[in-house]
ZAKOLPA-681853 format. One record per residue (C-alpha): x, y, z; residue number from 1. Coordinates in nm, 2 decimals, padded with zeros to 4 digits, always signed. Layout:
BEGIN
+--------+--------+--------+-----+
|      x |      y |      z | pos |
+--------+--------+--------+-----+
|      X |      Y |      Z | NUM |
...
+--------+--------+--------+-----+
***
This chain:
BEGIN
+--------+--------+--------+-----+
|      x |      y |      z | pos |
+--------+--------+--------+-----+
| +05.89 | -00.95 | +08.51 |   1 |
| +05.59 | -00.99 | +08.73 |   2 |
| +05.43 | -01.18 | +08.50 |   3 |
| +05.70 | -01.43 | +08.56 |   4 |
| +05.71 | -01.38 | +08.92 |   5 |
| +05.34 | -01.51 | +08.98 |   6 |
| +05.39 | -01.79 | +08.79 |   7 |
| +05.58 | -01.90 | +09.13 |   8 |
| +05.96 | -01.89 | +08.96 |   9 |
| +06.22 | -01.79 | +09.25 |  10 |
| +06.40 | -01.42 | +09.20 |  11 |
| +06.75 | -01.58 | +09.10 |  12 |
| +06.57 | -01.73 | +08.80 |  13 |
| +06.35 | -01.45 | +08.77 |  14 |
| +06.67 | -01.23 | +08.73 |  15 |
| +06.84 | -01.45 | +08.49 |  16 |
| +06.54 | -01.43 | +08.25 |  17 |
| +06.54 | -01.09 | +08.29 |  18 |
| +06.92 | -01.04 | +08.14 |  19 |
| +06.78 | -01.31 | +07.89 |  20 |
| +06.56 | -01.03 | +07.75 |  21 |
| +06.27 | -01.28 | +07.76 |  22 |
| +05.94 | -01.03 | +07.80 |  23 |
| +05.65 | -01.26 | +07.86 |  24 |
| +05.61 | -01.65 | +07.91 |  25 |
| +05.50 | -01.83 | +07.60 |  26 |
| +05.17 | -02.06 | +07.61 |  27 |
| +05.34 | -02.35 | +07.71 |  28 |
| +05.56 | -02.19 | +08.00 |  29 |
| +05.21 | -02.00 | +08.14 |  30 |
| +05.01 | -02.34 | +08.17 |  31 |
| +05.29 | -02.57 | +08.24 |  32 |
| +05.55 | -02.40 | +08.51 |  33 |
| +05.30 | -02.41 | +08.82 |  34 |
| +05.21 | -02.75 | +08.75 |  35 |
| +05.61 | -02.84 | +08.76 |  36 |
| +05.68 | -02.60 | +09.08 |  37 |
| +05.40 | -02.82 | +09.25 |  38 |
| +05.60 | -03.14 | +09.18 |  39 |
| +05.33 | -03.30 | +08.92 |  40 |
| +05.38 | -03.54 | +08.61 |  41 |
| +05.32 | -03.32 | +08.34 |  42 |
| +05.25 | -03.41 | +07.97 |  43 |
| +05.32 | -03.08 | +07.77 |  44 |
| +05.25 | -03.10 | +07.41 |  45 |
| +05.41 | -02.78 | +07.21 |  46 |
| +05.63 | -02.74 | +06.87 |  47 |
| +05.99 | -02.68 | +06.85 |  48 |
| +06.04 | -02.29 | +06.97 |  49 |
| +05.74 | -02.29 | +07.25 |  50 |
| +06.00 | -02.25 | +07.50 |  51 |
| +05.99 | -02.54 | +07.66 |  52 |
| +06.33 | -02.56 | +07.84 |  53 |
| +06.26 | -02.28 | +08.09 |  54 |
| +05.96 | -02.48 | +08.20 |  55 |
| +06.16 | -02.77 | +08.30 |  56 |
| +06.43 | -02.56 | +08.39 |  57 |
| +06.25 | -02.39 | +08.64 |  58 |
| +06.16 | -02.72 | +08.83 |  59 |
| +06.48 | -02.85 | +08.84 |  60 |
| +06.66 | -02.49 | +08.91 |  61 |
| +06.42 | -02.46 | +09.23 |  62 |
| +06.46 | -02.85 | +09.35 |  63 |
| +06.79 | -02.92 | +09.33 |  64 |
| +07.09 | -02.80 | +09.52 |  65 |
| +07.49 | -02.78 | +09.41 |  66 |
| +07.69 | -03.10 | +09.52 |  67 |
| +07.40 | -03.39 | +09.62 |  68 |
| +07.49 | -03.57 | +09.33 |  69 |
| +07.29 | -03.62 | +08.97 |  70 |
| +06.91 | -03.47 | +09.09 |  71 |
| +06.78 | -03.44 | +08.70 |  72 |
| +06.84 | -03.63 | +08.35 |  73 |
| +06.74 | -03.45 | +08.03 |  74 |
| +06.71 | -03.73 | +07.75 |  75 |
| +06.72 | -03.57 | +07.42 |  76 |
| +06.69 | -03.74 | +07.07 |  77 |
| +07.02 | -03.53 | +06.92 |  78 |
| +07.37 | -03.39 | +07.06 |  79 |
| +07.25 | -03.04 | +06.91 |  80 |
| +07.00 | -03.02 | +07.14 |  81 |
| +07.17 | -03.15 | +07.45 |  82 |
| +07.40 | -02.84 | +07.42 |  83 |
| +07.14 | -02.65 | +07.36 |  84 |
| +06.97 | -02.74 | +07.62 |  85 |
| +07.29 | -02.77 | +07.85 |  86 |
| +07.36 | -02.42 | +07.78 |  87 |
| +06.99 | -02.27 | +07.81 |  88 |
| +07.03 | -02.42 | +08.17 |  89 |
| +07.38 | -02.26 | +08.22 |  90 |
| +07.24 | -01.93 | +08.16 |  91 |
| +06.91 | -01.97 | +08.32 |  92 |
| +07.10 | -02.09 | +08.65 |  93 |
| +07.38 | -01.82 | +08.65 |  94 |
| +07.23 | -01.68 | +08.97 |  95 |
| +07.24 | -02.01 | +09.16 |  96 |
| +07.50 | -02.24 | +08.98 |  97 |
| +07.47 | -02.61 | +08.94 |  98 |
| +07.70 | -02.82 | +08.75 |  99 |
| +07.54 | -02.90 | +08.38 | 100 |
| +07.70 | -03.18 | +08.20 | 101 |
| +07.61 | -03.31 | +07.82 | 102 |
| +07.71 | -03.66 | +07.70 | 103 |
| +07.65 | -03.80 | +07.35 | 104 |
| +07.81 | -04.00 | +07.14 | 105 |
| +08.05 | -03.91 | +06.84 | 106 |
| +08.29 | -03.76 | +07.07 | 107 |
| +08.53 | -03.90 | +07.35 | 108 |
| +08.40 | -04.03 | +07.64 | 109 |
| +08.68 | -04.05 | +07.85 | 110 |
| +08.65 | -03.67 | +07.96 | 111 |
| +08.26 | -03.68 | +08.04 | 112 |
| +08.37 | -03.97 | +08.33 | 113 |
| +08.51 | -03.68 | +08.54 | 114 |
| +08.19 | -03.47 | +08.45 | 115 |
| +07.98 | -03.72 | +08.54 | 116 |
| +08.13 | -03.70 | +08.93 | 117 |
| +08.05 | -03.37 | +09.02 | 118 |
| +07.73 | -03.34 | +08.81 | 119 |
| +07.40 | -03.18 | +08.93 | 120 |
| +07.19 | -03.20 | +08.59 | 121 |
| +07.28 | -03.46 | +08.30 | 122 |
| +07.16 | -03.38 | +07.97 | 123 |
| +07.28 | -03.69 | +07.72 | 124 |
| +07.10 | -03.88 | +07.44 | 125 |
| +06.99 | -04.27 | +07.52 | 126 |
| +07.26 | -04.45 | +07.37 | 127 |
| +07.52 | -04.26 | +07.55 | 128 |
| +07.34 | -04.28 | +07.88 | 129 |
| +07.31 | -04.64 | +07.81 | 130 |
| +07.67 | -04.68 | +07.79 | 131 |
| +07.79 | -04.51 | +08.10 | 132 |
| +07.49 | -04.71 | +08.25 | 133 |
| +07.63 | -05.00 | +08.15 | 134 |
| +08.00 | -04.88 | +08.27 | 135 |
| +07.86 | -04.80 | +08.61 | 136 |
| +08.00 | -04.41 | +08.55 | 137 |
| +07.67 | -04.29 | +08.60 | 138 |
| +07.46 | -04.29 | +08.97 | 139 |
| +07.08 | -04.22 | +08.94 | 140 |
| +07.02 | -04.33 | +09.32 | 141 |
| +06.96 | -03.95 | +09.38 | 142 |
| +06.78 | -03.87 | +09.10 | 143 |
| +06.47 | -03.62 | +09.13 | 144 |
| +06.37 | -03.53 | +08.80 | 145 |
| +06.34 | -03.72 | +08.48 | 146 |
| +06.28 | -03.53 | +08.16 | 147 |
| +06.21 | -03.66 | +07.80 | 148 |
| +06.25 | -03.40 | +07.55 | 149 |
| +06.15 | -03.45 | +07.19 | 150 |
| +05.99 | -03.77 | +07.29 | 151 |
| +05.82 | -03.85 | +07.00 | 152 |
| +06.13 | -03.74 | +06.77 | 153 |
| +06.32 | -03.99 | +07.01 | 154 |
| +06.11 | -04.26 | +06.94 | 155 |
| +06.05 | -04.22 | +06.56 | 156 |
| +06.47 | -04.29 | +06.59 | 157 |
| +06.43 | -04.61 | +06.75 | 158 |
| +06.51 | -04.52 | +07.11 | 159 |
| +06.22 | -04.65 | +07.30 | 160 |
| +06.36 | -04.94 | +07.44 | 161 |
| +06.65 | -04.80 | +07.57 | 162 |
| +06.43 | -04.47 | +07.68 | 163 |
| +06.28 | -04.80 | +07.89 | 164 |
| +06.54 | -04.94 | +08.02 | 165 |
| +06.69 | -04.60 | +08.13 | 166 |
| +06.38 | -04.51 | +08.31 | 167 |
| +06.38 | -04.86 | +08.48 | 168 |
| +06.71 | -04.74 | +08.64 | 169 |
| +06.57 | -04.40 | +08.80 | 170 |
| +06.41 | -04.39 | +09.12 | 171 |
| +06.03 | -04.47 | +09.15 | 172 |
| +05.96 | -04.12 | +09.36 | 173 |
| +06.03 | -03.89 | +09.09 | 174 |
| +05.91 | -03.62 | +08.88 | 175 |
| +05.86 | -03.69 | +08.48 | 176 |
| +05.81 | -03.47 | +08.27 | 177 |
| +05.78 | -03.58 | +07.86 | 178 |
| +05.78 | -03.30 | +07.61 | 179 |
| +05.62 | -03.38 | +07.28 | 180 |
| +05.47 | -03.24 | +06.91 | 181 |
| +05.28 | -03.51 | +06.90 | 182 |
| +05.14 | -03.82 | +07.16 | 183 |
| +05.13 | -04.15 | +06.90 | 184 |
| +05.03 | -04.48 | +07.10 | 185 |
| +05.42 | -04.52 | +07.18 | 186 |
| +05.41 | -04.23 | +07.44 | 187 |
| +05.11 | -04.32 | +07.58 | 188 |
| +05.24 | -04.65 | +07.64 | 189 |
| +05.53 | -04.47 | +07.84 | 190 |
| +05.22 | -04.23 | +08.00 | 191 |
| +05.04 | -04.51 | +08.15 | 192 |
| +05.32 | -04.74 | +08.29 | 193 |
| +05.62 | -04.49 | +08.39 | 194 |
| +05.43 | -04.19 | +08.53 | 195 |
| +05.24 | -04.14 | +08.80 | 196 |
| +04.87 | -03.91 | +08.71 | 197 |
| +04.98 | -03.73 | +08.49 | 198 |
| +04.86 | -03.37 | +08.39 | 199 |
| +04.82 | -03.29 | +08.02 | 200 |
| +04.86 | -02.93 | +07.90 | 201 |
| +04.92 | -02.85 | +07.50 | 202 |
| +04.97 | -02.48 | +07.36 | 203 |
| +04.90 | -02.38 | +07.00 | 204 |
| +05.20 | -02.44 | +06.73 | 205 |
| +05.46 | -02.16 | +06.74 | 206 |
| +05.38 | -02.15 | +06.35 | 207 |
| +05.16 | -01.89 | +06.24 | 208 |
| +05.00 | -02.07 | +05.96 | 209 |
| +04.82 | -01.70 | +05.86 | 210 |
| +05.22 | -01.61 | +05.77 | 211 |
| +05.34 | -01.93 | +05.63 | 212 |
| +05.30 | -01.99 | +05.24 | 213 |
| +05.32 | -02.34 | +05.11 | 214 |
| +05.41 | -02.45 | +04.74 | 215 |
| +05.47 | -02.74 | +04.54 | 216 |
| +05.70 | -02.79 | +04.21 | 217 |
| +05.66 | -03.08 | +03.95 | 218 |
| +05.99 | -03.15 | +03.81 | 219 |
| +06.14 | -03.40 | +03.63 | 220 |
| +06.39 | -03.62 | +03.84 | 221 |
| +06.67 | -03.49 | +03.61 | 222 |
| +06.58 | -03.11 | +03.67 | 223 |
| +06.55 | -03.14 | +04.05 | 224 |
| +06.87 | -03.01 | +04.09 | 225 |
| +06.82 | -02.77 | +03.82 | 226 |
| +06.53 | -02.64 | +03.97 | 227 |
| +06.68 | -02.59 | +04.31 | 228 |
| +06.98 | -02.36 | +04.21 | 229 |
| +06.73 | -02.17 | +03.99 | 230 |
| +06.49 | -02.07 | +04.28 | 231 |
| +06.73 | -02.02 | +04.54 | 232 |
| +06.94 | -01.76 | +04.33 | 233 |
| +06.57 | -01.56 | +04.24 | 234 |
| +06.45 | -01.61 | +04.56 | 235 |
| +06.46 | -01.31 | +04.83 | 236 |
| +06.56 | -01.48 | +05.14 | 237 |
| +06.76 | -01.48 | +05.43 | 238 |
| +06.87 | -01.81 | +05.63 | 239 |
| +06.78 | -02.09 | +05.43 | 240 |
| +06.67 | -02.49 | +05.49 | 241 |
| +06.72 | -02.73 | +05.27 | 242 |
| +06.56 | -03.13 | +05.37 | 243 |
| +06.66 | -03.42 | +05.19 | 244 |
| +06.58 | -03.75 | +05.32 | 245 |
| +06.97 | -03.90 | +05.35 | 246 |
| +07.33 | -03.81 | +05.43 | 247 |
| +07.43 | -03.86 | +05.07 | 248 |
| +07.14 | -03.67 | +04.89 | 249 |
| +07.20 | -03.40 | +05.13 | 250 |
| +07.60 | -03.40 | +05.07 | 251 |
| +07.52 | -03.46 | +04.68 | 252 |
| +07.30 | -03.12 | +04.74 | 253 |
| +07.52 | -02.91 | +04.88 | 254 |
| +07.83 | -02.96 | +04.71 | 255 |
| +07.69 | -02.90 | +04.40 | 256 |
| +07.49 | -02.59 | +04.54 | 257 |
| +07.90 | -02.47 | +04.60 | 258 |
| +07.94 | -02.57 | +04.26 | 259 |
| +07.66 | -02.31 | +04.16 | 260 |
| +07.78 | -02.00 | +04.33 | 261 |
| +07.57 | -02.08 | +04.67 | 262 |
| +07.66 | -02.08 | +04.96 | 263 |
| +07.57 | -02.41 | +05.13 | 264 |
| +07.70 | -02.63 | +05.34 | 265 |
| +07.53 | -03.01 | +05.50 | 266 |
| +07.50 | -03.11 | +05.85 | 267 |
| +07.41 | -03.48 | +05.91 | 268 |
| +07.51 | -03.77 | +06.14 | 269 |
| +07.75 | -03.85 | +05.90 | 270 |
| +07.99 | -03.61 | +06.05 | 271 |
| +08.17 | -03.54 | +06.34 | 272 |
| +08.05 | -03.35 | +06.62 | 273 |
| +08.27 | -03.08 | +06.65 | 274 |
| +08.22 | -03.03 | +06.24 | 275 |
| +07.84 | -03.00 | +06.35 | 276 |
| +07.86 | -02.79 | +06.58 | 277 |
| +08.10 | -02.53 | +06.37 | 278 |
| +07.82 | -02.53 | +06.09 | 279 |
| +07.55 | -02.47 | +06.37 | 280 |
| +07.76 | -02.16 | +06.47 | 281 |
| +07.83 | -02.04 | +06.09 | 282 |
| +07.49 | -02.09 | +06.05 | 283 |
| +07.36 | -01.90 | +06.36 | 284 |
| +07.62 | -01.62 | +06.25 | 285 |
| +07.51 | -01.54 | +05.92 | 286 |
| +07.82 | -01.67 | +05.77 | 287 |
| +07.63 | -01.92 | +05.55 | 288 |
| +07.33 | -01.90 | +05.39 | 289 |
| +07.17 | -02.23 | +05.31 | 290 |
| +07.22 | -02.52 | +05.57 | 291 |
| +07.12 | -02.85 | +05.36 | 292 |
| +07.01 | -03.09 | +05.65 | 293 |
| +06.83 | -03.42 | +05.70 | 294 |
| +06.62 | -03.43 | +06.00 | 295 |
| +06.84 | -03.46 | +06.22 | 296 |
| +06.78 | -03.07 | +06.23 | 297 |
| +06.45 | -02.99 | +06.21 | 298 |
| +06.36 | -03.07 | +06.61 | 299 |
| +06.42 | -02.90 | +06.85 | 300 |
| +06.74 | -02.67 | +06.77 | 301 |
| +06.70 | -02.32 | +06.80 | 302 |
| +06.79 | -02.15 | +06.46 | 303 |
| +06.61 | -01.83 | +06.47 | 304 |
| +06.57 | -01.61 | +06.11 | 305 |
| +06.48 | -01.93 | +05.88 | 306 |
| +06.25 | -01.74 | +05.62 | 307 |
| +06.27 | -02.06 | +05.39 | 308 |
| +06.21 | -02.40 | +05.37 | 309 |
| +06.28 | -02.61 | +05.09 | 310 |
| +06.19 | -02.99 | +05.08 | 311 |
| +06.42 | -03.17 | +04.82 | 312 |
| +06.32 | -03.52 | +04.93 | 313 |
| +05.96 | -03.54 | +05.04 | 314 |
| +05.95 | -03.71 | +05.39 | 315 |
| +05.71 | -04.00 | +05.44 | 316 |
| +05.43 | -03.87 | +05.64 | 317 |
| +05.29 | -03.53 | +05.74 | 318 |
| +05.42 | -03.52 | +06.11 | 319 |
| +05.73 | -03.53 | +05.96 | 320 |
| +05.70 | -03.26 | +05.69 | 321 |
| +05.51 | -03.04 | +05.96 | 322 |
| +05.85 | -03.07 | +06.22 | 323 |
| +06.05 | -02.94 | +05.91 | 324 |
| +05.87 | -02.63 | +05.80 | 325 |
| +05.82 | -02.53 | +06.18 | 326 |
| +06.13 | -02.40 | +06.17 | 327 |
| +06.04 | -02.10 | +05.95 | 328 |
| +05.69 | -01.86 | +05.99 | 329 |
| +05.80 | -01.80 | +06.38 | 330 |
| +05.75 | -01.52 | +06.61 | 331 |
| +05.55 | -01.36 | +06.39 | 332 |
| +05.74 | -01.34 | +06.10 | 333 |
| +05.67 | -01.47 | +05.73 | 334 |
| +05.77 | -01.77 | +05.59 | 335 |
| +05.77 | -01.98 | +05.29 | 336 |
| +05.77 | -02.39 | +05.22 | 337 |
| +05.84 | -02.52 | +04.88 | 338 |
| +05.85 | -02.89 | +04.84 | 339 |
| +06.06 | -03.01 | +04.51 | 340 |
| +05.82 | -03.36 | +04.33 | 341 |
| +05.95 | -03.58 | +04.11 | 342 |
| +05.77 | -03.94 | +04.06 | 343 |
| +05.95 | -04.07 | +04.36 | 344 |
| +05.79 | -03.84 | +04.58 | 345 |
| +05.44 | -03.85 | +04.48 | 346 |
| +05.34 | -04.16 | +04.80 | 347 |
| +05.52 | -03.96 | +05.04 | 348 |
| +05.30 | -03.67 | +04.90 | 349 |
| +05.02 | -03.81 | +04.93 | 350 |
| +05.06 | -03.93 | +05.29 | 351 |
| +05.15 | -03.56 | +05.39 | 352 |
| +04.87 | -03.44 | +05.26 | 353 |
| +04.63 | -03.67 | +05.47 | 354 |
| +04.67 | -03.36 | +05.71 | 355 |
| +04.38 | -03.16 | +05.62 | 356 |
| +04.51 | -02.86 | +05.79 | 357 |
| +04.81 | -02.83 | +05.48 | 358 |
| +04.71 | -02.59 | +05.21 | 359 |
| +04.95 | -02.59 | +04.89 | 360 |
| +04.95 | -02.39 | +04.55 | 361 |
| +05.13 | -02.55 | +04.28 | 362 |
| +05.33 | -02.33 | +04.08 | 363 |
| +05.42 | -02.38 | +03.71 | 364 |
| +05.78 | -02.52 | +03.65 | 365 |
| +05.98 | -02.13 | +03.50 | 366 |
| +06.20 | -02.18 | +03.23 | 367 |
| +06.54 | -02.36 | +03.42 | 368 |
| +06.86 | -02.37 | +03.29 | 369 |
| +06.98 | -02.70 | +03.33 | 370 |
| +07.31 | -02.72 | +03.55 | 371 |
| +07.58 | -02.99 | +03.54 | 372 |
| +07.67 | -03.12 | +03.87 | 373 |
| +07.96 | -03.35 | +04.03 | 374 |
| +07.84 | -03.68 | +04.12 | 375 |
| +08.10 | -03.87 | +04.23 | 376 |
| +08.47 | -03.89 | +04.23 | 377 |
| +08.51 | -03.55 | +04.49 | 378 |
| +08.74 | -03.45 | +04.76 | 379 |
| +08.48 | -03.35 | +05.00 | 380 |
| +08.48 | -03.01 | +05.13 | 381 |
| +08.30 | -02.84 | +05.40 | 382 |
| +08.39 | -02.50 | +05.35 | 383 |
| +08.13 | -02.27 | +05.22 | 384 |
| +08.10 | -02.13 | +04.88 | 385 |
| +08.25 | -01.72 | +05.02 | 386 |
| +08.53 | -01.90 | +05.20 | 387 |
| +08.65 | -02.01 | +04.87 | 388 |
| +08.55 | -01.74 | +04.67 | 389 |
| +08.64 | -01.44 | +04.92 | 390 |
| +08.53 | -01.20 | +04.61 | 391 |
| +08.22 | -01.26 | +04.55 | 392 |
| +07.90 | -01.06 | +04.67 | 393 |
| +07.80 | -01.18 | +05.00 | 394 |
| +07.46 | -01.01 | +05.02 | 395 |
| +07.28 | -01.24 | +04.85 | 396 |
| +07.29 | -01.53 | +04.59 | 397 |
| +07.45 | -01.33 | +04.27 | 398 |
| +07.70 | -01.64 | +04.15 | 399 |
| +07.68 | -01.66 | +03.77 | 400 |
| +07.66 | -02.02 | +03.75 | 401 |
| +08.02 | -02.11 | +03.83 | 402 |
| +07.80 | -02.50 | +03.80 | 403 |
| +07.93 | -02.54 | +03.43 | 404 |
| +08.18 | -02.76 | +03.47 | 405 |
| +08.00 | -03.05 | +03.63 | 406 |
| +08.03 | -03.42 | +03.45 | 407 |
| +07.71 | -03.35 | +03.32 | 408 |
| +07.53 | -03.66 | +03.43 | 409 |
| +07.15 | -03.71 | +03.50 | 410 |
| +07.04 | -03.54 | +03.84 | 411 |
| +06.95 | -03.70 | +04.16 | 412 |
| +07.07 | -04.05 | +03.99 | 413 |
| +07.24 | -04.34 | +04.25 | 414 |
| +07.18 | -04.21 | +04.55 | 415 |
| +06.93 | -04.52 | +04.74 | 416 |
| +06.62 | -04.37 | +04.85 | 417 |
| +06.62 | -04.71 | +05.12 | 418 |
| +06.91 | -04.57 | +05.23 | 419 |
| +06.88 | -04.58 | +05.63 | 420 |
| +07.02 | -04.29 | +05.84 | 421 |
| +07.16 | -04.33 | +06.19 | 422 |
| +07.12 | -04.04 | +06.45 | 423 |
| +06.72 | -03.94 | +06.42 | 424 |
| +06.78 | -03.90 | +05.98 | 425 |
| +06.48 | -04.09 | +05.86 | 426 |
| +06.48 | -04.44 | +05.73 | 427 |
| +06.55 | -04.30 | +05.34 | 428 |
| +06.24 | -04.15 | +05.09 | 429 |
| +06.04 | -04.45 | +05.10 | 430 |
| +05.79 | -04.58 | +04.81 | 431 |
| +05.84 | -04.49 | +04.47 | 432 |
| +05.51 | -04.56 | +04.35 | 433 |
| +05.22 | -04.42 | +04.07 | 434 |
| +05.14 | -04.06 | +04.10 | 435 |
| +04.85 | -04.03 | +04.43 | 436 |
| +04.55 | -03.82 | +04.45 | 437 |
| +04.74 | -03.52 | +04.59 | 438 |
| +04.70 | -03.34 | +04.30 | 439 |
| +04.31 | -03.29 | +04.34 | 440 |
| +04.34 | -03.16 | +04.71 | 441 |
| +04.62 | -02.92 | +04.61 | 442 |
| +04.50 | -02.57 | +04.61 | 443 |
| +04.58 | -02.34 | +04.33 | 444 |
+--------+--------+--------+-----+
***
C-alpha cells in the first residue's frame, strides 16, 4: 500500500483500498490523484475500467467533511453508473463516512427530497439534477467539487445543454474535474469556458489490443438471427455482450435467443430501473449468460469476465464500436469481437473502419441452420431461459434448438433502424446504403 500512500491519499482511504484488495494504482490513478489532492482542474482521458472513480474519490473523500451540506456533484450519463459510482464511494469512505446520495430518473422522486437534505456527495444524471434544480430541492451554494463523468458519452445523449446550465448553478471557486474516452470539440468547448487551467493527463486504453481478436460475418438480413444462435451455442465463452442499435432489436434478440435454448435476457431504457438493476446483478452473478444491450451499457459499468462481444447492429462510427468492445480483452485477459453485416450495416462499417488502429478477419459464413423466431404478438418475459427450464445444463449453451416453433417469418424484418432511443441508446442504425470500401481494408 505504499505505493498508494505516496501518491498523497490519507490512511482512512488508504485502508479502505486495502480491504478493496486493490494492489497498485492504475495509469490513470498514478498521473491524476496528486494533481486532484493539490486542488487542480484536471482533464483525464482513460476508457471504461481505468479506475477512474478512486481518483475523484480521493479529492472529494479528503476535502469534504460530514454535515456542511452538498460539497461534490458527480454527473453521470446513466443511473447504472450513478450507483455504481455511489457505491464505489460508500466503500472507499467506510473509514470516514459521508452521506452518498444517487438521483435519476425512472424511479420516484419523492424519497430522494429527504436524501437530498443531509447529503454530502450527489451522484445523479442531468435531467434529474435539472429537475430538483428547478424544484429548489437541491442547494449547490456549498459546493466544492464538480465532476463530469463519461462526458463525452453524456454529450453524444444530448445532455450538453443541461450539463451547461447545471454548471451555471455551481459556485465559480470550485474544482472540475471531466472524465473522458475521448475530447471532440463539445468538451473542449466546456474546457475553455467552465474551467479554470486546466491540466490534461490521458493513460493507455485498459484494452489490450495484443489479446483482443476482431471478426466480421457477411450474412444475409434473413440469416442474422440464424447466424447468431449458431455461434453463440459453438462458441466457448463465458459472460456474453450482445449490441444492437435499439430497444426493440435488442428485445426482438433476446427473446428469441430464449426461444433457442440461450440464456439471454435485454437491458435498455425501455425498462424500469429496478428491472435494470436485477439483470445487472444476475448478470454480475453468473446467473445469465448473454446480456443483449444497446449502449446504454457499454460505458462506464463495471461488468468484469466479458470474454465476448457480439455486434448485431453495427453502430455508426468507430468511437462508438470502440466503447462497446472495451468491455471485453481487460486485465489481461483474452477477448473476442464479432460484428454480424448485412447490407444495412455496410455505411456504418465503413465509418468504423476509418479508425486505422481496427484490424478485422472476415470469416466465411458455416453452414447455419435456419431458426424460426417470434416476431410479434408475445407476452414479454424477462426471465431467463434456466429459470424456465430449471433442467437444462447450465454449464454452457447445450439447448437443442427448442427455436422450432417460431412463426417462421423473415429475420430482422420491421424493426425501424431510425428508430431513436432515449437514455444514452443511440439515435437507431443509421444509413442503409451500397456496400463501402471496408471490404479492401479488412484483413484476412
Amino acid at each position: 500500500m505504499d505505493i498508494f500512500r505516496k501518491l498523497g491519499i490519507a490512511e482512512y482511504v488508504v485502508k479502505a483500498i486495502e480491504e478493496e484488495k486493490f494492489e497498485k494504482p492504475s495509469k490513470i490513478q498514478e498521473k491524476s490523484i496528486p494533481l486532484v489532492l493539490q486542488g487542480k482542474d484536471v482533464i483525464a482521458q482513460s476508457a471504461t475500467g481505468s479506475g477512474k472513480t478512486l481518483v475523484f474519490g480521493v479529492g472529494i473523500l479528503q476535502s469534504l467533511n460530514k454535515g456542511d451540506g452538498i460539497g461534490a456533484l458527480i454527473l453521470t450519463p446513466t443511473r447504472e453508473l450513478a450507483e455504481q459510482i455511489m457505491k464505489a464511494l460508500r466503500k472507499f469512505s467506510k473509514h470516514k463516512p459521508l452521506t452518498i446520495t444517487a438521483v435519476y430518473g425512472g424511479v420516484s422522486i419523492n424519497p430522494q427530497f429527504d436524501a437530498l437534505r443531509t447529503a454530502d456527495v450527489v451522484v445523479g444524471t442531468p435531467g434529474r439534477i435539472l429537475d430538483h434544480l428547478e424544484r429548489r430541492t437541491i442547494n449547490f451554494s456549498r459546493l466544492k467539487i464538480l465532476v463530469l463523468d463519461e462526458a463525452d458519452r453524456m454529450f453524444d445523449m444530448g445532455f450538453i445543454d443541461d450539463v451547461k446550465r447545471i454548471i451555471k448553478q455551481c459556485p465559480q471557486n470550485r474544482q472540475t474535474m471531466l472524465f473522458s474516452a475521448t475530447i471532440p470539440p463539445e468538451i473542449e468547448v466546456i474546457v475553455n469556458k467552465y474551467m479554470h487551467n486546466p491540466v490534461k493527463v490521458s493513460a493507455e486504453t485498459y484494452v489490450d489490443p495484443r489479446k483482443l481478436s476482431q471478426c466480421y460475418y457477411n450474412v444475409p438480413q434473413n440469416m442474422k438471427l440464424s447466424l447468431l444462435v449458431h455461434l453463440l451455442k459453438h462458441e466457448s465463452a463465458k459472460l456474453i455482450m450482445v449490441f444492437c442499435n435499439s430497444r426493440r432489436t435488442a428485445d426482438f434478440v433476446a427473446r428469441n435467443l430464449q426461444r433457442g435454448g440461450i440464456d439471454a435476457l435485454a437491458i435498455h431504457g425501455g425498462l424500469s430501473q429496478a428491472r435494470r438493476s436485477e439483470i445487472m446483478r444476475r448478470f454480475h452473478s453468473n446467473n445469465i449468460y448473454v446480456m443483449v444491450c444497446t449502449d446504454v451499457a457499454s460505458r462506464g459499468l463495471d461488468i468484469p469476465g466479458v470474454s465476448h462481444i457480439y455486434n448485431y447492429d453495427i453502430p455508426k462510427e468507430s468511437k462508438q464500436y470502440i466503447h462497446r468492445i472495451g468491455r471485453t480483452a481487460r486485465a489481461g485477459k483474452e477477448g473476442k469481437a464479432v460484428n454480424l453485416l448485412s447490407e444495412p450495416d455496410y455505411d456504418n462499417f465503413t465509418r468504423v473502419l476509418r479508425d486505422n488502429s481496427l484490424e478485422m478477419k472476415k470469416e466465411e459464413m458455416p453452414q447455419v441452420e435456419r431458426v424460426a423466431f417470434q416476431k410479434e404478438g408475445f407476452r414479454r418475459d424477462y426471465r431467463s431461459h434456466s429459470e424456465r427450464r430449471h433442467q437444462q445444463d447450465r454449464q454452457g449453451f447445450r439447448g437443442r434448438g427448442h427455436g422450432g416453433a417460431g412463426s417462421g417469418r423473415r429475420e430482422g424484418g420491421g424493426y425501424g433502424r431510425r428508430e431513436r432511443e432515449d437514455d444514452g441508446e443511440g439515435r437507431g442504425q443509421g444509413s442503409h446504403g451500397r456496400r463501402g470500401r471496408w471490404h479492401n481494408r479488412a484483413r484476412g
